[in-house]
Backbone as ProteinMPNN parsed JSONL, in Angstrom:
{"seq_chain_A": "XXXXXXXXXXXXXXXXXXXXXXXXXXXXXXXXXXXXXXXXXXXXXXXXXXXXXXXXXXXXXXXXXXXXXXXXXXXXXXXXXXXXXXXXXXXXXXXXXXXXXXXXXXXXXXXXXXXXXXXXXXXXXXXXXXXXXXXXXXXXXXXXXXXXXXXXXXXXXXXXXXXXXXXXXXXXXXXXXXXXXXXXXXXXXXXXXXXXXXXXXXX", "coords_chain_A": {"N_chain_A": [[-15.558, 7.381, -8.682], [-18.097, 5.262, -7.715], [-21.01, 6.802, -7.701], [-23.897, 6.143, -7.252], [-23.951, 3.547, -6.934], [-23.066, 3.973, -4.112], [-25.277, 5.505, -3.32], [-27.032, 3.509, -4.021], [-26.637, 1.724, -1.405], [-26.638, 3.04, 0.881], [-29.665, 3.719, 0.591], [-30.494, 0.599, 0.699], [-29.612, -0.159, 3.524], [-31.061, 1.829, 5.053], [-29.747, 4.351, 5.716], [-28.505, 7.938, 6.063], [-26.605, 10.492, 4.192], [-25.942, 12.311, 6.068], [-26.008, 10.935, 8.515], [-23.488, 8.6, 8.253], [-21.951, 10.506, 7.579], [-21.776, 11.932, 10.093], [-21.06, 9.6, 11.924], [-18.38, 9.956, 11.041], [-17.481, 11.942, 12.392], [-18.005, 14.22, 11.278], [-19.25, 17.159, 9.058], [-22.328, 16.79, 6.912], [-21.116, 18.028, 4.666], [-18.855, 16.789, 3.922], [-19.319, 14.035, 2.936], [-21.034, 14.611, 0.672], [-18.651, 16.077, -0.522], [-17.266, 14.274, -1.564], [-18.617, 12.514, -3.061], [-19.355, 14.253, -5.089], [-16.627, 14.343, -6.465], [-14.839, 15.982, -5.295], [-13.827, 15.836, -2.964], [-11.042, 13.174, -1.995], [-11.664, 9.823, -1.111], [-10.686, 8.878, 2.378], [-8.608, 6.302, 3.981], [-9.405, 5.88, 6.599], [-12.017, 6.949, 6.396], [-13.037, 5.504, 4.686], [-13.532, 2.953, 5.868], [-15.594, 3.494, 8.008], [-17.676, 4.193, 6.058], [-17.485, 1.0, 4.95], [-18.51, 0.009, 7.358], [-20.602, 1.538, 8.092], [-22.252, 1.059, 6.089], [-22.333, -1.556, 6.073], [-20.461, -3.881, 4.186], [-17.843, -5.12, 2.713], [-14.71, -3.901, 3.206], [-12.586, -3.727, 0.835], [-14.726, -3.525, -0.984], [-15.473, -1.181, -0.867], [-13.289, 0.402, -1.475], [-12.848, -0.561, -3.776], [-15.388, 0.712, -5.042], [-15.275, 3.095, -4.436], [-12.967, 3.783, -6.283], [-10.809, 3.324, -5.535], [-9.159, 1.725, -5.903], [-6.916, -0.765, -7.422], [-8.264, -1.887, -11.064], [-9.226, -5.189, -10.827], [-7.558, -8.036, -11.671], [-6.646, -11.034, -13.723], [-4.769, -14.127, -11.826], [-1.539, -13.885, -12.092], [1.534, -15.623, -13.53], [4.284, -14.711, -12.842], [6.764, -14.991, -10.301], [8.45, -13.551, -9.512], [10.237, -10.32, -8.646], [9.521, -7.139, -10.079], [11.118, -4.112, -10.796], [10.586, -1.383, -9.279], [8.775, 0.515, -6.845], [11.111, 0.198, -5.488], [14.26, -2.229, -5.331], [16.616, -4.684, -5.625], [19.502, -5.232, -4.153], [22.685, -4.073, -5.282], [26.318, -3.943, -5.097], [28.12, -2.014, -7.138], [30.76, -2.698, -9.267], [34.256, -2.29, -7.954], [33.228, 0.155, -6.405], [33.487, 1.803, -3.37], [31.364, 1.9, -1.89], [29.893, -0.513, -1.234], [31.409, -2.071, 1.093], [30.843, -0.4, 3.616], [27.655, -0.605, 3.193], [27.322, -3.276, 3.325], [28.686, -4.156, 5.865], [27.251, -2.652, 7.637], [24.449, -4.031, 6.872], [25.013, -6.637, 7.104], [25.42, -6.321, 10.435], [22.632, -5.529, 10.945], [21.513, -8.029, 10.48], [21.33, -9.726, 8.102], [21.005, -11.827, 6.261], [20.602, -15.366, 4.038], [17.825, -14.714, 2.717], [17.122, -12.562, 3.888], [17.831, -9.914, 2.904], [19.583, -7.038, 1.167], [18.129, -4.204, -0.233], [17.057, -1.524, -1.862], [15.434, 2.002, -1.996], [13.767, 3.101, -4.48], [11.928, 4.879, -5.081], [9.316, 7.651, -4.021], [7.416, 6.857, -2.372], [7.059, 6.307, 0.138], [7.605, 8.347, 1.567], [6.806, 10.755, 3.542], [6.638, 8.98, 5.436], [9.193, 9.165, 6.57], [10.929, 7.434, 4.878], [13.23, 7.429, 2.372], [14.09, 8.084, -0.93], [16.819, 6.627, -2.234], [17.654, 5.197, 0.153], [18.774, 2.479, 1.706], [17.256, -1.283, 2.826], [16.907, -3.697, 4.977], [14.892, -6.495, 3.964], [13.114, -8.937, 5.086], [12.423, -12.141, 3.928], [11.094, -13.821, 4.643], [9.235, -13.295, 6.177], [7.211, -12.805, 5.576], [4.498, -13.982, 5.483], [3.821, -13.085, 8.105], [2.816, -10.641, 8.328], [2.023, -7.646, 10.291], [-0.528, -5.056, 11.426], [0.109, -1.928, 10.584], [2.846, -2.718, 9.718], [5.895, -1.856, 7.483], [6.251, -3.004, 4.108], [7.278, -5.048, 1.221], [5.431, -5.665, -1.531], [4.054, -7.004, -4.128], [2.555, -6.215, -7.344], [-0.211, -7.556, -9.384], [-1.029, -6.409, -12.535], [-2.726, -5.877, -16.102], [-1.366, -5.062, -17.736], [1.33, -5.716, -16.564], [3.814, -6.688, -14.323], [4.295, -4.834, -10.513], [6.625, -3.914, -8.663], [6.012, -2.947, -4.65], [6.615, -0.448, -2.73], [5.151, -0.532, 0.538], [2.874, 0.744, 3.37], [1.346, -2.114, 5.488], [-1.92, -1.72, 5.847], [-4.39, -3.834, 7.279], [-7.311, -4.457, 5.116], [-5.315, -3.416, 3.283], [-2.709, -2.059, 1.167], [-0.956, 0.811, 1.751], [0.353, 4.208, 0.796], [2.693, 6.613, 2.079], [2.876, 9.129, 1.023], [3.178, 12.478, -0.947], [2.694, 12.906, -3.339], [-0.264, 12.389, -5.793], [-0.29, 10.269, -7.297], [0.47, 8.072, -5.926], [-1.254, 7.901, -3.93], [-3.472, 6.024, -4.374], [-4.874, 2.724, -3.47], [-4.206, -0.597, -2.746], [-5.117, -4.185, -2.738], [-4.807, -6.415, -0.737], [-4.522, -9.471, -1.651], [-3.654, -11.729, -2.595], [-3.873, -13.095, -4.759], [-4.172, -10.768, -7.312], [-2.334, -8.923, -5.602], [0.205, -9.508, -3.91], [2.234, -9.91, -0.658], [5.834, -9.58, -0.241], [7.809, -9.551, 1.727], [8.419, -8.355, 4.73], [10.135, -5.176, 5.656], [13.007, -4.869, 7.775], [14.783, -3.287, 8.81], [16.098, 0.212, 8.221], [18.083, 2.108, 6.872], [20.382, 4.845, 6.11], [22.589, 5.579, 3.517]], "CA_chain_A": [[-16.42, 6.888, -7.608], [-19.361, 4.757, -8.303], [-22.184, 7.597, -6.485], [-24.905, 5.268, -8.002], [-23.995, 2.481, -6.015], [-22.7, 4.482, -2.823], [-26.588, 5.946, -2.814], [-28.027, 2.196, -3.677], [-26.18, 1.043, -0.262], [-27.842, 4.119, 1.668], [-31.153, 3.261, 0.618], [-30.156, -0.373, 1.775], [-29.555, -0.095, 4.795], [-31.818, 2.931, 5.44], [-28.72, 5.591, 6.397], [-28.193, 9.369, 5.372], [-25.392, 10.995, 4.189], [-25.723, 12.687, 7.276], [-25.264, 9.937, 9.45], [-22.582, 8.704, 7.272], [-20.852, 11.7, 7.955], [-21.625, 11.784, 11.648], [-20.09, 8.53, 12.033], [-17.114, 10.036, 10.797], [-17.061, 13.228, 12.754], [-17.545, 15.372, 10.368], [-20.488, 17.28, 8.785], [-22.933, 16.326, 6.019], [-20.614, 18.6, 3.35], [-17.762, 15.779, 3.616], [-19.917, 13.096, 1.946], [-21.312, 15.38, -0.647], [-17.949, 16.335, -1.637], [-16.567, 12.823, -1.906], [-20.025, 12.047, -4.35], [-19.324, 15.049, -6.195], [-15.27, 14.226, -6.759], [-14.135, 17.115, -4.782], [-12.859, 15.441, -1.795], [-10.721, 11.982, -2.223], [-11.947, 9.71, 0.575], [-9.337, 8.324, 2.848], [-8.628, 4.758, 4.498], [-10.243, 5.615, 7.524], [-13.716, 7.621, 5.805], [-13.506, 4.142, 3.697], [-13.702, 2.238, 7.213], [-16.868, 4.089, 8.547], [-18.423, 3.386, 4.988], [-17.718, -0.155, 5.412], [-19.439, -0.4, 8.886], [-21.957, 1.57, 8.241], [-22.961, -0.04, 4.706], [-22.32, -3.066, 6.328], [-20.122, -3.792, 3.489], [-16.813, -5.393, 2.895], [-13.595, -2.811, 2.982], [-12.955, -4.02, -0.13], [-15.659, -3.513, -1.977], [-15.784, 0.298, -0.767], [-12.503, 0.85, -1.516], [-12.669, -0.547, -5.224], [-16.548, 1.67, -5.524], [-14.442, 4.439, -4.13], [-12.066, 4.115, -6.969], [-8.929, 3.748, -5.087], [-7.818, 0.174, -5.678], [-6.653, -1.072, -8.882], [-8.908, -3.209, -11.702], [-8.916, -6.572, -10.4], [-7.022, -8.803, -13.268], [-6.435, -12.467, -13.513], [-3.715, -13.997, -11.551], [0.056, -13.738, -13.127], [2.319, -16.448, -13.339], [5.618, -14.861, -12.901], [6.304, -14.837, -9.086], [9.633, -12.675, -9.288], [9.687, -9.488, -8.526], [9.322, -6.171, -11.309], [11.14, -3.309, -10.22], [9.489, -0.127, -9.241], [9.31, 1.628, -5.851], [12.027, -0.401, -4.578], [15.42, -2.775, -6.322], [17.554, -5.424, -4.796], [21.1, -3.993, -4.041], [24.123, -5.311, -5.366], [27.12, -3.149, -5.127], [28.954, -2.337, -8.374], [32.114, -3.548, -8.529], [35.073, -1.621, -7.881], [32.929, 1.05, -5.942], [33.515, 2.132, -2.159], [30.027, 2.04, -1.07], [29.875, -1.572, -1.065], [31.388, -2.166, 1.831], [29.535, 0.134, 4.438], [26.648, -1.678, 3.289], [27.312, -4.893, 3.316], [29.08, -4.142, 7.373], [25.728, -2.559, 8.24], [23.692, -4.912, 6.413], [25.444, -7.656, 8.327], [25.01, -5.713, 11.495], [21.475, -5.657, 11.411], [21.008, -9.314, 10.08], [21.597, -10.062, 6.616], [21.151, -13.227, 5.654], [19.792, -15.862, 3.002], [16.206, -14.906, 2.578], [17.321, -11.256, 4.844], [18.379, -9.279, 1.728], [20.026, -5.748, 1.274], [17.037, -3.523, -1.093], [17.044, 0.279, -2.402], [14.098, 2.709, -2.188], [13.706, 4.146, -6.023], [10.574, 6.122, -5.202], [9.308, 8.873, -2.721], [6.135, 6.578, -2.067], [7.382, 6.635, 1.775], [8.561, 9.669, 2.011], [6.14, 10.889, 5.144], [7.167, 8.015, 6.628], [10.646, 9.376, 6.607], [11.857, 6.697, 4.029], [13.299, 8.321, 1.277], [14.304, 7.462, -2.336], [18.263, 5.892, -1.732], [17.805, 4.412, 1.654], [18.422, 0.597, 1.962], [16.544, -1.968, 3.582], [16.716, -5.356, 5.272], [13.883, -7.251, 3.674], [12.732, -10.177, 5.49], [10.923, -12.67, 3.027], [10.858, -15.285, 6.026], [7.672, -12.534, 7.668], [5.986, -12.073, 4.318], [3.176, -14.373, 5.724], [3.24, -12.731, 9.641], [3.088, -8.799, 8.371], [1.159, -7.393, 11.485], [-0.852, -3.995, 10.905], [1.665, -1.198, 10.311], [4.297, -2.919, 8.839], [6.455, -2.095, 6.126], [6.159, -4.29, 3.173], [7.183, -4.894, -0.336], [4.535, -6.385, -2.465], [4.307, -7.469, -5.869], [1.171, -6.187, -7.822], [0.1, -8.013, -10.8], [-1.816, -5.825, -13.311], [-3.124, -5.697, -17.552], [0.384, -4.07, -18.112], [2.505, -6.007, -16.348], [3.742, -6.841, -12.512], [5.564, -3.862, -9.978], [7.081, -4.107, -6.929], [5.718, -1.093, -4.408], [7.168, -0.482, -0.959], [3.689, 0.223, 1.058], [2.677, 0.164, 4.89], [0.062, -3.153, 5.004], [-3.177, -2.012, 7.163], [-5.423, -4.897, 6.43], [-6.441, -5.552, 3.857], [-5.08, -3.23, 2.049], [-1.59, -1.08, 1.368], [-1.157, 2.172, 1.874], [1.487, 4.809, 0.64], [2.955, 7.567, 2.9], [3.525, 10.211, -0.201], [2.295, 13.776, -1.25], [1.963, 12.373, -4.675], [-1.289, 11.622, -5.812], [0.172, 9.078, -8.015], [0.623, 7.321, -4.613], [-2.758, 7.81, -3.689], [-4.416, 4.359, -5.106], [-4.324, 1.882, -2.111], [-3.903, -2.346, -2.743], [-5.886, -4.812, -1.477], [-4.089, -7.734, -0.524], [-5.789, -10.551, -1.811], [-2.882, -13.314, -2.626], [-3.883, -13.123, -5.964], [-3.655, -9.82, -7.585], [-1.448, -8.446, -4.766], [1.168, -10.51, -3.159], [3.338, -9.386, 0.107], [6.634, -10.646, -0.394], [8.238, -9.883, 2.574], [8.547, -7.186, 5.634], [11.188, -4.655, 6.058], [13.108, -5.11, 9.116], [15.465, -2.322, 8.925], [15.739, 1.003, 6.855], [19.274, 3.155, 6.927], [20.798, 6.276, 4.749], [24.014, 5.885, 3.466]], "C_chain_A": [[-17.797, 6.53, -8.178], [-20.608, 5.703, -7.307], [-23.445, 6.636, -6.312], [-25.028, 4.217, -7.076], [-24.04, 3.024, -4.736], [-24.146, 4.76, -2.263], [-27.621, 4.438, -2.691], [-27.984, 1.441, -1.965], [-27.013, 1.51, 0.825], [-29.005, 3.49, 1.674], [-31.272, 1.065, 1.467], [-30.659, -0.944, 3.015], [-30.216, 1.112, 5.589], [-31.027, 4.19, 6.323], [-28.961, 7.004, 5.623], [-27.543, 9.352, 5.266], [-25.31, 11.783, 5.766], [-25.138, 11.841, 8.323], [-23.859, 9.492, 9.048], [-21.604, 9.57, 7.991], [-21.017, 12.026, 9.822], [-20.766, 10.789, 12.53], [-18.586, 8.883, 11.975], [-16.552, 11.62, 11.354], [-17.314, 14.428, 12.251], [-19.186, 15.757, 9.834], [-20.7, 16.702, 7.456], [-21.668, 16.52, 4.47], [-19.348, 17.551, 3.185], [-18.16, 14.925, 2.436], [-20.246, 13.615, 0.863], [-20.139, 15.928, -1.957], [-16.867, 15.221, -2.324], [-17.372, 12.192, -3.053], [-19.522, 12.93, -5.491], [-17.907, 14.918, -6.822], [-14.447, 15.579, -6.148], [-13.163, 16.905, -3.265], [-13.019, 13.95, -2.23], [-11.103, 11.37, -0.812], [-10.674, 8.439, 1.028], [-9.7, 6.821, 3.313], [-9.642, 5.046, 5.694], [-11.754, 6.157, 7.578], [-13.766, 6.308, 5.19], [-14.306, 3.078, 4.776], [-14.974, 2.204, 7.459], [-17.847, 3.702, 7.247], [-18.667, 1.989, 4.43], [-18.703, -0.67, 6.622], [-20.959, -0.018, 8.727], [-23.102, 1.314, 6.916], [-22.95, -1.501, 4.942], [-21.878, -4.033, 4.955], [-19.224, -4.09, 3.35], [-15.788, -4.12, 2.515], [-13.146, -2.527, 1.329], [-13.032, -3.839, -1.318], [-15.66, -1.809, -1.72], [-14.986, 0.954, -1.226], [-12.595, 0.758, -3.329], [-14.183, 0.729, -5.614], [-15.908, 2.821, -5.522], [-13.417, 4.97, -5.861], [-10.637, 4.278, -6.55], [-8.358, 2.324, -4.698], [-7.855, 0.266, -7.729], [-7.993, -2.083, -9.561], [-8.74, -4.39, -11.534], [-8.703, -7.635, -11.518], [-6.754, -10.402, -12.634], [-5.037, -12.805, -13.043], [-2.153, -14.288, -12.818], [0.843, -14.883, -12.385], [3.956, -16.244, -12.755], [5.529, -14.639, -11.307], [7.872, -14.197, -8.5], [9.481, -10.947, -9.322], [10.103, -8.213, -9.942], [9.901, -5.431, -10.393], [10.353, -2.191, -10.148], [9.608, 0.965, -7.616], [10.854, 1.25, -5.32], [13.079, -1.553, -5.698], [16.214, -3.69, -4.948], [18.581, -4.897, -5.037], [22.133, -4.915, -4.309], [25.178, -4.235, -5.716], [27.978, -3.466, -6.736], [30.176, -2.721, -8.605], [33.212, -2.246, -8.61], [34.89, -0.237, -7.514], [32.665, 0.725, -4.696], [32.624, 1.709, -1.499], [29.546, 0.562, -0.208], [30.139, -1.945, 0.289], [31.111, -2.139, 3.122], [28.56, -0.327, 4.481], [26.516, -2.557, 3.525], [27.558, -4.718, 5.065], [27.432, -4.071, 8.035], [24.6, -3.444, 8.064], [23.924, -5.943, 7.045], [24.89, -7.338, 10.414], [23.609, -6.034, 12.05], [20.937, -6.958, 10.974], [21.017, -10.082, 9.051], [22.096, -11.9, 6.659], [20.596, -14.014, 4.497], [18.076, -15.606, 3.507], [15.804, -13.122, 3.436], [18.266, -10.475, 3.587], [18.485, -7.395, 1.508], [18.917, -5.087, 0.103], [17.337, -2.15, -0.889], [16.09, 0.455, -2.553], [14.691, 3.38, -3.656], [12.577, 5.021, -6.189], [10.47, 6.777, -3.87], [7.862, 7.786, -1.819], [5.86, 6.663, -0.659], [7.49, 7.358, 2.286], [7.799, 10.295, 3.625], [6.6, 10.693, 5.603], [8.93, 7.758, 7.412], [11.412, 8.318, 5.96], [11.738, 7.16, 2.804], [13.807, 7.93, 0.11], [16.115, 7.39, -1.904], [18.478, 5.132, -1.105], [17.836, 3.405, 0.788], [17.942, 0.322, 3.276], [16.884, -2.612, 3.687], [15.07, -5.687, 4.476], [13.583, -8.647, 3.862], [11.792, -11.304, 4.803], [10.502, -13.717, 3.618], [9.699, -14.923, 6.765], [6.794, -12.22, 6.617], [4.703, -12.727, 4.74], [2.816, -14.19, 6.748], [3.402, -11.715, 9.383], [1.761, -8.961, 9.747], [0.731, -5.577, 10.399], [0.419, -2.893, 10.797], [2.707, -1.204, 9.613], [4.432, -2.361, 7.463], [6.154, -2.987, 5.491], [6.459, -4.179, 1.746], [6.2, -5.769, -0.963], [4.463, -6.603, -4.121], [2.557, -7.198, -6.637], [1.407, -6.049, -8.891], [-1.425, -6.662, -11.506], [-2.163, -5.968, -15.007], [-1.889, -5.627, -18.1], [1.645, -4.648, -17.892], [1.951, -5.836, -14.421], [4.653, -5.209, -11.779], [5.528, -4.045, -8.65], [7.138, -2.815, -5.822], [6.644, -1.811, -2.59], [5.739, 0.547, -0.451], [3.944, -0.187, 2.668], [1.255, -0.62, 4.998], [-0.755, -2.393, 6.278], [-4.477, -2.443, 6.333], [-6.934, -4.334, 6.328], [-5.993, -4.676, 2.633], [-3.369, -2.232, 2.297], [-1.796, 0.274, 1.15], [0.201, 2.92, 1.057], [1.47, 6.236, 1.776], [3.765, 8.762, 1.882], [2.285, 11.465, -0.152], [1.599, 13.732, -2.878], [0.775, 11.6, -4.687], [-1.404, 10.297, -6.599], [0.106, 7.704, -6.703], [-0.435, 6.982, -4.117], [-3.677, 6.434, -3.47], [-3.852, 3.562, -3.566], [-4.361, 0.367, -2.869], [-4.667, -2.753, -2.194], [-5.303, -5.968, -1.84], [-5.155, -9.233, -0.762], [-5.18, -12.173, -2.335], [-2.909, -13.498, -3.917], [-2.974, -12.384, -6.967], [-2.144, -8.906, -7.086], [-0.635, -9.115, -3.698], [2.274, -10.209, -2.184], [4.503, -10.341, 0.221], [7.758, -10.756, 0.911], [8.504, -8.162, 3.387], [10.024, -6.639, 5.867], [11.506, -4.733, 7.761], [13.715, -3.795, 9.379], [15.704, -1.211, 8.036], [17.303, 1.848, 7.341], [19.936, 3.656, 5.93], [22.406, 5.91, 4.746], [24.75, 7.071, 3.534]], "O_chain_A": [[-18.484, 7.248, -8.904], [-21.02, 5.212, -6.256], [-23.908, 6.441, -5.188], [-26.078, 3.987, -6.476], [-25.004, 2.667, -4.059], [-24.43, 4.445, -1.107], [-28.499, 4.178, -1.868], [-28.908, 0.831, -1.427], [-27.802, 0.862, 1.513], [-29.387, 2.783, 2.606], [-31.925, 0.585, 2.393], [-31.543, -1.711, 3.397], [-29.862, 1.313, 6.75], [-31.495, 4.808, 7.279], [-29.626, 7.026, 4.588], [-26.93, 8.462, 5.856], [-24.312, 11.565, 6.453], [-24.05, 11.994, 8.877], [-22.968, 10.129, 9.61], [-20.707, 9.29, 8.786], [-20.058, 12.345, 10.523], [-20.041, 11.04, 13.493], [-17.716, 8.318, 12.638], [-15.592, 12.266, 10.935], [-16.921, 15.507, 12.694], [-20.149, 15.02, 10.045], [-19.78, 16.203, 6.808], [-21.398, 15.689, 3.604], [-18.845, 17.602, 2.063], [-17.65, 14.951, 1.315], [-19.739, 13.092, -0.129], [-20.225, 16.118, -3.17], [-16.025, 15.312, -3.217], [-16.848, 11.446, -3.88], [-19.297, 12.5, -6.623], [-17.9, 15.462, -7.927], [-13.449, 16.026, -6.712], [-12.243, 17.539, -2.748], [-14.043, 13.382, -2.61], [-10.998, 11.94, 0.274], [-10.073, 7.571, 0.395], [-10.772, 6.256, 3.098], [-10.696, 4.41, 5.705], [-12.544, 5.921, 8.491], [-14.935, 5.924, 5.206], [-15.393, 2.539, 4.567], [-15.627, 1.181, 7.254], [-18.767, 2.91, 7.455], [-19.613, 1.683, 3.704], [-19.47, -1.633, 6.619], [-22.001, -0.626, 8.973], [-24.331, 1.377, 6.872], [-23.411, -2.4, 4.237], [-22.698, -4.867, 4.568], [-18.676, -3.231, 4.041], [-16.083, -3.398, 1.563], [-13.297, -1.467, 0.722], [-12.274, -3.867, -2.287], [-15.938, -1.202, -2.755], [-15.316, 2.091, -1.561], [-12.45, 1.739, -4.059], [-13.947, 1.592, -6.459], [-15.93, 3.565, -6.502], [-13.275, 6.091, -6.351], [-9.704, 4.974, -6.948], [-7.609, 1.894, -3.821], [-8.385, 0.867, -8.663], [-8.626, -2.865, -8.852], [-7.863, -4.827, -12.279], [-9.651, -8.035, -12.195], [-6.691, -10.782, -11.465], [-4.091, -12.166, -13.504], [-2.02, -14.747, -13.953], [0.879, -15.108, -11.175], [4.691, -17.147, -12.355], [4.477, -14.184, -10.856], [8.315, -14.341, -7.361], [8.62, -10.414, -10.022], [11.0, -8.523, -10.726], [9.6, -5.65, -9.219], [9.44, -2.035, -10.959], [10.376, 1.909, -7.433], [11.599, 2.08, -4.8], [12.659, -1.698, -6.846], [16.314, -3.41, -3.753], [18.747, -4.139, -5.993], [22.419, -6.023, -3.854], [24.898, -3.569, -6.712], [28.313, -4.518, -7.28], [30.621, -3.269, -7.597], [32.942, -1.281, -9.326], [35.697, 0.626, -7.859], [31.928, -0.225, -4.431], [32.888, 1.1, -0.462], [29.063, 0.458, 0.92], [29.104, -2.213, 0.9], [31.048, -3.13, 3.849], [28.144, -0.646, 5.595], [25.455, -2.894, 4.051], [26.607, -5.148, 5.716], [26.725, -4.901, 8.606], [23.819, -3.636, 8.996], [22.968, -6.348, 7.706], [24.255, -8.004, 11.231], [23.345, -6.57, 13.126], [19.716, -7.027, 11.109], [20.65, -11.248, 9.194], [23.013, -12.672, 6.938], [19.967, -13.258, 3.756], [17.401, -16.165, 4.372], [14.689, -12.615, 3.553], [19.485, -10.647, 3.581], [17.527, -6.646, 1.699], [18.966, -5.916, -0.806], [17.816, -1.697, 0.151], [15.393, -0.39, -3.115], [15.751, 3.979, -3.839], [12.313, 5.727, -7.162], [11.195, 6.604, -2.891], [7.473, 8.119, -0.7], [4.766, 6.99, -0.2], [7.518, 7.341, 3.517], [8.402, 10.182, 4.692], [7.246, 11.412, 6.366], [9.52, 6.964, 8.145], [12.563, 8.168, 6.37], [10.699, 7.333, 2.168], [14.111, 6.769, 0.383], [16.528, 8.297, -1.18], [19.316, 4.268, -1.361], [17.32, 3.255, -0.32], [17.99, 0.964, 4.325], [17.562, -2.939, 2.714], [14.19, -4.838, 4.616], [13.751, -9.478, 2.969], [10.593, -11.379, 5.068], [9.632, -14.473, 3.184], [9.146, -15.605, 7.628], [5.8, -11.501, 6.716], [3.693, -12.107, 4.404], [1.739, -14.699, 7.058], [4.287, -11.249, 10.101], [0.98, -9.866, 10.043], [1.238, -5.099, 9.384], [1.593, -3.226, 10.96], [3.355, -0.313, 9.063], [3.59, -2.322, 6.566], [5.722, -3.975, 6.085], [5.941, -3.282, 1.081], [6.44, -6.941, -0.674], [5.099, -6.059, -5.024], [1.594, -7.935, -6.424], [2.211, -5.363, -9.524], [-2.444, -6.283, -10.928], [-1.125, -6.578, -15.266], [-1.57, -6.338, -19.053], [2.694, -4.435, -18.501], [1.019, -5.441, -13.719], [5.483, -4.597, -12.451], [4.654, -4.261, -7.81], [7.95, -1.894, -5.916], [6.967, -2.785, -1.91], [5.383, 1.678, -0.779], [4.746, -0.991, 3.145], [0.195, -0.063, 4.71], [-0.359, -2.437, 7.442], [-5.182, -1.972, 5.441], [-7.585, -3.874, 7.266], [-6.148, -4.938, 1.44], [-2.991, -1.83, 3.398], [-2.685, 0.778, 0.463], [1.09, 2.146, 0.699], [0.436, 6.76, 2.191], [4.93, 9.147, 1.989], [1.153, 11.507, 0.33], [0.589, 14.216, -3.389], [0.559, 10.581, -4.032], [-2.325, 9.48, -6.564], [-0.333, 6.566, -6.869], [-0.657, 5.806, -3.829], [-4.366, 6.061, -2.52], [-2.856, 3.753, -2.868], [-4.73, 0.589, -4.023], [-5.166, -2.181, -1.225], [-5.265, -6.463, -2.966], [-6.124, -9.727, -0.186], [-5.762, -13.252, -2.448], [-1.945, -14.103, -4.384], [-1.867, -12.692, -7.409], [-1.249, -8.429, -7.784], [-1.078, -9.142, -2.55], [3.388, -10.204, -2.709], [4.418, -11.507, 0.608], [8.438, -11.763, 1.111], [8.709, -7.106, 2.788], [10.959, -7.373, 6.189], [10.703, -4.687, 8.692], [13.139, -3.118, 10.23], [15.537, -1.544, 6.862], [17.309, 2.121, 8.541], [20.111, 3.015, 4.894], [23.202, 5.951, 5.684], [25.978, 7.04, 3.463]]}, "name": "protein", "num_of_chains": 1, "seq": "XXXXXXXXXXXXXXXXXXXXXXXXXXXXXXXXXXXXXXXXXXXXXXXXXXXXXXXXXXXXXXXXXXXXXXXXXXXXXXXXXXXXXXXXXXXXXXXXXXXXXXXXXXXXXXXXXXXXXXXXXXXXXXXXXXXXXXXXXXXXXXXXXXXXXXXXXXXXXXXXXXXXXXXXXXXXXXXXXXXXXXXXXXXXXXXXXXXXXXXXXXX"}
């Protein structure tokens, strides 16, 4: 966390940490321990530090330390695996079929594609590492707040494909891992939503 800046903004706009923290319900010792690295601050403490720095989301979120290094865009526009895998049954195994019925069921079509969770990043959210998905890449440009979403984030290292819930402008994860932690900011560039889950079911 940049404190340095967080206190230049204060002075600014002529706020306290107090206020700050009033804004957000809470007493003075919140802010102090978010400066000092003792408390991580969340999407919606990021919010209130937007408003009341008068400040883009953003920008609070990268000072914060909880978006990624913003890198130059990447050419490849396929996806990397990572939280999530397109599903293709192996051959001459059972499973196949159940899926594909259900997958039909709920809509499956060209561009409506069967996907596997490979991480817990959902897990909260009661989607769990196995489940399949419908993945709609026909709503990747009408996600509404809430939604599911797979995205494609390009980075130094390479691209990965996360399964997050978009609340603009940035993604979220629903995990206990702090690995999970880091939020996205959707920006078309760096971070690219490729399309909304429609449906999620456990084999």
């Amino acid at each position: 966390m940049d404190v340095q800046w967080f206190k230049q903004q204060q002075k600014r706009v002529g706020v306290t940490a107090e206020a700050i923290a009033e804004r957000m319900g809470r007493d003075r010792s919140v802010v102090s321990r978010m400066y000092v690295g003792r408390q991580r601050m969340s999407l919606d403490q990021a919010k209130v530090f937007s408003e009341v720095l008068q400040v883009p989301l953003a920008t609070i979120l990268e000072k914060a330390g909880l978006t990624d290094e913003p890198t130059a865009q990447q050419v490849s526009p396929g996806f990397a695996e990572s939280d999530v895998a397109a599903w293709l049954p192996r051959p001459g195994l059972a499973e196949g079929l159940p899926v594909r019925t259900i997958a039909a069921a709920l809509g499956e079509r060209p561009g409506v594609d069967v996907w596997r969770v490979k991480s817990r990043a959902m897990a909260l959210a009661g989607v769990l590492e196995g489940d399949f998905f419908l993945l709609d890449t026909h709503q990747a440009e009408r996600v509404k707040p809430g939604d599911l979403v797979v995205a494609q984030v390009y980075s130094r290292t390479g691209a990965t494909t996360v399964l997050r819930r978009f609340e603009p402008p940035v993604l979220v994860a629903a995990s206990a891992d702090p690995e999970d932690g880091r939020v996205h900011v959707v920006d078309g560039v760096n971070v690219i939503i490729r399309g909304k889950v429609v449906a999620v079911w456990r084999a």
